[in-house]
N, C-alpha and C positions, 0 to 999 in steps of 0.2 A: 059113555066116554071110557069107561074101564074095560067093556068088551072090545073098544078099537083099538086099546094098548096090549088087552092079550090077544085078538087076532094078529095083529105086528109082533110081536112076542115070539110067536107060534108060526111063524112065516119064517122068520130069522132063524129058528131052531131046525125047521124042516130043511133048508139049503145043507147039502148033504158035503160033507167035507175033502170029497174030490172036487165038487163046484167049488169050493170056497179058494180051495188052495190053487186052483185054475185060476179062480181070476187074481188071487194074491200075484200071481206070474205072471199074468198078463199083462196087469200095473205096472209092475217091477220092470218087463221087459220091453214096456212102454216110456218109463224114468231113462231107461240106458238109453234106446236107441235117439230119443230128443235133447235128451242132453249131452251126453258123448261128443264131446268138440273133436276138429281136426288133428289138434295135436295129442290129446288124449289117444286117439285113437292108434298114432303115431308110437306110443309109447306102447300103448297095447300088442299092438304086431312086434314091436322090435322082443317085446318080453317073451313072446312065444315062437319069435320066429326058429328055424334050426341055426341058422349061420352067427359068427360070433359078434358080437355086440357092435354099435357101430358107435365110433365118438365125432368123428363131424364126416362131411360131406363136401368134396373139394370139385370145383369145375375146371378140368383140364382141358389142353387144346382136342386132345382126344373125345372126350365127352366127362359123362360124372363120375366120378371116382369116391368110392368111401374109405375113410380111412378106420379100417378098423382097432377092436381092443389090442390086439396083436403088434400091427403096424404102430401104435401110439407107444407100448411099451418098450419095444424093438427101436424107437427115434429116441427116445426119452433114455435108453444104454446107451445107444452109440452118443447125442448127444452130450452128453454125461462125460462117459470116457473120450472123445475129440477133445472137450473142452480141457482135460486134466492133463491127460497125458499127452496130446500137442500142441497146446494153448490157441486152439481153435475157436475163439469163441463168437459167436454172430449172432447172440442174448444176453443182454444182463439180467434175463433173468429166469427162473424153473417153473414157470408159470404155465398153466395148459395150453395158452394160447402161444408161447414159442416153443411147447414141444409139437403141437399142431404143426406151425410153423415150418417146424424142422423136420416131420412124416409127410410134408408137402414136396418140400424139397427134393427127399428121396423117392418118394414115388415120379417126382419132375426128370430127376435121373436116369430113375426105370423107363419111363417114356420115353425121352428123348435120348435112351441107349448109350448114354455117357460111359466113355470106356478110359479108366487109366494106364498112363502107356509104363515099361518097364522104366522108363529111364526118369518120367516122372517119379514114379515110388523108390528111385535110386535115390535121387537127390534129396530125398527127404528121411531115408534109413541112414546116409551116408554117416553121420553124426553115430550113429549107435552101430554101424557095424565096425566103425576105424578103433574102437576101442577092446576089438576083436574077437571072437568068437563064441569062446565063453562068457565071455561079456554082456553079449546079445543073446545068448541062449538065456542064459539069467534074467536078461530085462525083460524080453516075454513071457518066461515063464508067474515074473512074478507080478504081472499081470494078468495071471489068469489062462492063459493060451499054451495050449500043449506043443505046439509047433508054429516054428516057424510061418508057413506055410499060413496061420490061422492070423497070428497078427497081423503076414502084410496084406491080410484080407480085409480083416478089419481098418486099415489104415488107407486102401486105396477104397470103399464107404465114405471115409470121412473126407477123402480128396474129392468124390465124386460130389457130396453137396458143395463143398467147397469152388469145384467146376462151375455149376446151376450158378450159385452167389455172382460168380464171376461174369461169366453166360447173360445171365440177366440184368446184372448193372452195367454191364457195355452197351446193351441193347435199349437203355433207358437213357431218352436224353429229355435233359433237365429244357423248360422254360427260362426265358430269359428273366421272367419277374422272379423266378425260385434261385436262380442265381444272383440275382441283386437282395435277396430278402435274407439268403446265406451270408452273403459277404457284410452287411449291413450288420447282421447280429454277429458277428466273430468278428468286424472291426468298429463296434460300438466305441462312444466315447463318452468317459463319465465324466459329472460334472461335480466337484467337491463344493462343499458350501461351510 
């Protein structure tokens, strides 16, 4: 019995420690490849991929669109500033999911090549140019914007989702039970006891 523990002994010790560490790897890289789920894997690629991060994934009439780190930050300023400085607001709330939301939007824009016209972005400066010139140069600047030129860019952006909103709930017509389920709750009647 003592010579079968030190044959076994003396067996174990002879496996030479390039074998050893081979099959430690081969274990290891037998672990990853059966357990590695779909979206593990999902995470994997995006961490090493080159291009910049991706926060969701939107299906347009186009095909798939991703919206990236970039585009979520860039919706989530304009957002932001729409809502402050022209009381644009189409979220109550800063939640990832209406700034998504709102990098949907804009990219729906870009798609569908929504262009704001002069006279549109007239009627909506008219207020801050009639208080005249210096005026206006002071209100952009102290928002941020070195010229003219850069605010009413930024403002025909914010017209452009503003267009989409529009665009899109004309194009949606309600069910006759979504109209009776609206008017039912907004003319409820209570009953006091």
């Amino acid at each position: 019995m003592r010579s079968d523990e030190n044959n076994l002994t003396t067996e174990a010790e002879k496996m030479s420690s390039i074998k050893r560490w081979s099959l430690i790897g081969i274990a290891v890289f037998c672990l990853l490849i059966f357990t590695v789920t779909g979206p593990m894997t999902d995470v994997l690629t995006k961490a090493f991929s080159a291009g910049p991060p991706v926060e969701a994934t939107v299906e347009m009439p186009s095909g798939t669109v991703d919206i990236t780190l970039n585009d979520y930050r860039i919706a989530a300023s304009q957002k932001k500033w729409s809502e402050q400085t022209l009381g644009r607001r189409l979220y109550n709330d800063d939640s990832t999911e209406s700034v998504l939301a709102y990098a949907t939007l804009i990219k729906l824009a870009n798609e569908m090549k929504i262009q704001i016209a002069d006279a549109q972005l007239q009627e909506l400066l008219v207020g801050f140019a009639s208080q005249g010139r210096d005026a206006y140069r002071n209100f952009y600047r102290s928002q941020g914007f070195a010229s003219a030129l850069q605010f009413e860019s930024q403002v025909r952006q914010s017209l452009r989702v503003s267009a989409v909103v529009e665009l899109l709930s004309t194009a949606a017509v309600p069910a006759e039970q979504d109209i009776l389920d609206v008017w039912a709750e907004s003319y409820q009647e209570m009953s006091v006891q």
